[in-house]
C-alpha positions in Angstrom: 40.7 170.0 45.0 42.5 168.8 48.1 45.0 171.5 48.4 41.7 174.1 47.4 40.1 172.7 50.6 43.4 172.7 52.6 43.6 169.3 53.3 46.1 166.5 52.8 45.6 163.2 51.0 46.3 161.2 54.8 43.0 163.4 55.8 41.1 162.4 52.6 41.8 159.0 53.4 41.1 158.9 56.6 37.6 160.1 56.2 36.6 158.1 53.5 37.8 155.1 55.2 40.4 153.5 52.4 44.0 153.8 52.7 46.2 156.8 51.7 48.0 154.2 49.4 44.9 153.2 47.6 44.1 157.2 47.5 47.5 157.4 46.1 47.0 154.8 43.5 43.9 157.1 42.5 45.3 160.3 42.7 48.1 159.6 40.6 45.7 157.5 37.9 47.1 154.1 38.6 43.8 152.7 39.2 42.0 150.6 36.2 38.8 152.0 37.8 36.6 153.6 40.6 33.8 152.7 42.2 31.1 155.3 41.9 29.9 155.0 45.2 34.1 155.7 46.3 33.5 159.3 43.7 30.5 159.9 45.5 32.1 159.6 48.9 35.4 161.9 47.4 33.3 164.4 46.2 30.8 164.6 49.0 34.0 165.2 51.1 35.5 167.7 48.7 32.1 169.5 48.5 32.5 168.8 44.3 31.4 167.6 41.0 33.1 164.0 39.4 34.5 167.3 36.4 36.4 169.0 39.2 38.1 166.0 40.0 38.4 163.6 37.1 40.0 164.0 33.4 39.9 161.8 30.4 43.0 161.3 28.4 42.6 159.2 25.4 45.0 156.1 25.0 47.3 156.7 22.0 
Protein backbone atom coordinates (compact mmCIF):
# COMPACT_ATOMS: atom_id res chain seq x y z
CA UNK A 1 0.00 0.00 0.00
CA UNK A 2 2.75 2.39 0.78
CA UNK A 3 4.55 2.24 -2.44
CA UNK A 4 0.67 2.32 -4.27
CA UNK A 5 0.30 5.69 -2.51
CA UNK A 6 3.95 6.79 -3.20
CA UNK A 7 5.01 7.23 0.09
CA UNK A 8 7.86 5.86 2.17
CA UNK A 9 7.65 4.02 5.46
CA UNK A 10 9.77 7.42 7.31
CA UNK A 11 6.46 9.29 6.01
CA UNK A 12 4.04 6.70 7.31
CA UNK A 13 5.63 7.06 10.51
CA UNK A 14 5.91 10.28 10.82
CA UNK A 15 2.23 10.88 10.38
CA UNK A 16 0.99 8.34 12.60
CA UNK A 17 3.27 9.51 15.25
CA UNK A 18 5.29 6.03 16.16
CA UNK A 19 8.65 5.47 15.01
CA UNK A 20 9.86 4.07 11.59
CA UNK A 21 11.51 1.19 13.69
CA UNK A 22 8.30 0.25 15.41
CA UNK A 23 6.71 0.59 11.69
CA UNK A 24 9.41 -1.58 10.66
CA UNK A 25 8.88 -4.14 13.28
CA UNK A 26 5.15 -4.20 11.71
CA UNK A 27 5.80 -4.15 8.34
CA UNK A 28 8.10 -6.86 8.32
CA UNK A 29 5.61 -9.02 10.91
CA UNK A 30 7.76 -8.95 13.87
CA UNK A 31 5.25 -7.62 16.06
CA UNK A 32 3.15 -10.17 18.46
CA UNK A 33 0.25 -7.74 17.86
CA UNK A 34 -1.42 -4.39 16.80
CA UNK A 35 -3.43 -2.17 18.37
CA UNK A 36 -6.59 -1.62 16.47
CA UNK A 37 -6.73 1.86 17.10
CA UNK A 38 -2.73 1.85 15.41
CA UNK A 39 -4.76 -0.25 12.04
CA UNK A 40 -7.18 2.30 12.19
CA UNK A 41 -4.74 5.20 12.17
CA UNK A 42 -2.61 3.08 9.08
CA UNK A 43 -5.43 2.63 7.11
CA UNK A 44 -7.08 5.93 7.54
CA UNK A 45 -3.63 7.22 6.23
CA UNK A 46 -3.46 4.68 3.47
CA UNK A 47 -7.08 5.53 2.48
CA UNK A 48 -7.62 1.27 3.03
CA UNK A 49 -9.26 -1.66 4.44
CA UNK A 50 -7.30 -3.93 7.54
CA UNK A 51 -7.50 -6.95 3.96
CA UNK A 52 -5.38 -4.63 1.87
CA UNK A 53 -2.91 -4.53 4.42
CA UNK A 54 -2.84 -7.56 6.64
CA UNK A 55 -2.45 -11.50 5.91
CA UNK A 56 -2.79 -14.48 7.95
CA UNK A 57 -0.33 -17.22 7.69
CA UNK A 58 -1.06 -20.20 9.87
CA UNK A 59 1.80 -21.43 12.29
CA UNK A 60 3.09 -24.85 11.17
Amino acid sequence: MLAKRKMQSKELAEQLGITPANLSILKTGKAKGIRFDTLEAICKVLNCQPGDILEYIAEQ
